[in-house]
C-alpha positions as CSV (number, residue, x, y, z in Angstrom):
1,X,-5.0,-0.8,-4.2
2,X,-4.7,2.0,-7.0
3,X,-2.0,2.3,-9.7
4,X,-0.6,4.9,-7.8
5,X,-0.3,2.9,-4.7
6,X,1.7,0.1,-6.7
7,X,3.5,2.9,-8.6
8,X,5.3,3.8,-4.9
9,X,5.9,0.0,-4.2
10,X,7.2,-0.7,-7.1
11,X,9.5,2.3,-6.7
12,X,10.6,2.1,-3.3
13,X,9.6,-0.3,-1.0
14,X,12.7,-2.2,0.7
15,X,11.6,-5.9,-0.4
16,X,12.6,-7.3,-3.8
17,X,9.9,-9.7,-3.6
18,X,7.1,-7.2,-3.3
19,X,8.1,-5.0,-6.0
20,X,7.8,-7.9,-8.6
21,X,4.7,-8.5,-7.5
22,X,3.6,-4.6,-7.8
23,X,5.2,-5.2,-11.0
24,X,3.2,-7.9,-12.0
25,X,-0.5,-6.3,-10.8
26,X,0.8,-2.9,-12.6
27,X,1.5,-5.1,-15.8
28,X,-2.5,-6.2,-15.3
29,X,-3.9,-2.5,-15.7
30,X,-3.7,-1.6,-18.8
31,X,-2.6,1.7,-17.2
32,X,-0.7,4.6,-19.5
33,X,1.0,5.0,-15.9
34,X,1.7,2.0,-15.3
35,X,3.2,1.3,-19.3
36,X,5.2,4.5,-18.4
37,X,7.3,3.2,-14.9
38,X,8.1,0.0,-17.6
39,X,9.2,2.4,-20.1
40,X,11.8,4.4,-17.8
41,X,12.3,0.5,-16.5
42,X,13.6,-0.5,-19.7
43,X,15.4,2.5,-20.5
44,X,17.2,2.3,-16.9
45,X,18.2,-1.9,-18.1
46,X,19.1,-0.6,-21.3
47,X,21.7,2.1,-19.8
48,X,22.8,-0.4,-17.1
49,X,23.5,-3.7,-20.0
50,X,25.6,-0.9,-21.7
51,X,27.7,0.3,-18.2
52,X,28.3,-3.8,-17.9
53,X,29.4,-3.9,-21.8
54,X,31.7,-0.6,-21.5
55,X,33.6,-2.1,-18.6
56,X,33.7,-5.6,-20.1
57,X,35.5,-4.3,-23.2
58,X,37.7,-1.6,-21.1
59,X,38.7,-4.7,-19.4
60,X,39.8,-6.7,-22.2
61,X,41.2,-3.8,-24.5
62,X,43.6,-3.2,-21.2
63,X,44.4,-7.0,-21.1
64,X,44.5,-7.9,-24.9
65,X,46.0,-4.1,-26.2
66,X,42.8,-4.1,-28.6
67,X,41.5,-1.6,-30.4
68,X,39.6,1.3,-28.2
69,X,37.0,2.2,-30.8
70,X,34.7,-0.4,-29.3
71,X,35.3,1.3,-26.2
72,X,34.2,4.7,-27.5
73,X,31.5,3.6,-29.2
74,X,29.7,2.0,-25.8
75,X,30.3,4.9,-24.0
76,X,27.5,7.3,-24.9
77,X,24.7,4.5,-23.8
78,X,26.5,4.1,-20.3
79,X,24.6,7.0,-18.6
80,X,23.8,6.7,-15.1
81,X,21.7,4.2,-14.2
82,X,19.0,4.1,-11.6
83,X,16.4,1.2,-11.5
84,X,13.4,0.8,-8.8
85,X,14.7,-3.2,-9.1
86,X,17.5,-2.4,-7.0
């Protein structure tokens, strides 16, 4: 099975279990393409950490009355998030 082939998998088949193992088999290329669907991975994590940060500290400025400049400064890294580990 090609890089492409584990690419797709990775991406979109249904079963949590086989992506991480097209994960793992694209981590053994060596494959710019491959290094490239970890890339967007990681920047997809990155995005998602900072949606579950921003509406950790919404949460407890609303509760606590504290300062929203925390808040404002989270927001610009909570873009939309999509991730193939869904």
């Amino acid at each position: 099975m090609g890089v492409p082939a584990l690419i797709q998998i990775a991406r979109n088949n249904k079963d949590r279990e086989v992506r991480r193992k097209a994960l793992f088999w694209l981590g053994q290329t060596n494959d710019p393409r491959a290094l490239a669907l970890f890339e967007e991975i990681n920047e997809d994590l990155k995005c998602l950490l900072a949606q579950v940060a921003l509406f950790t500290v919404t949460l407890q400025a609303e509760s606590r009355r504290i300062n929203f400049n925390a808040v404002e400064s989270i927001k610009p890294l909570a873009l939309p998030v999509h991730t193939p580990l869904d």
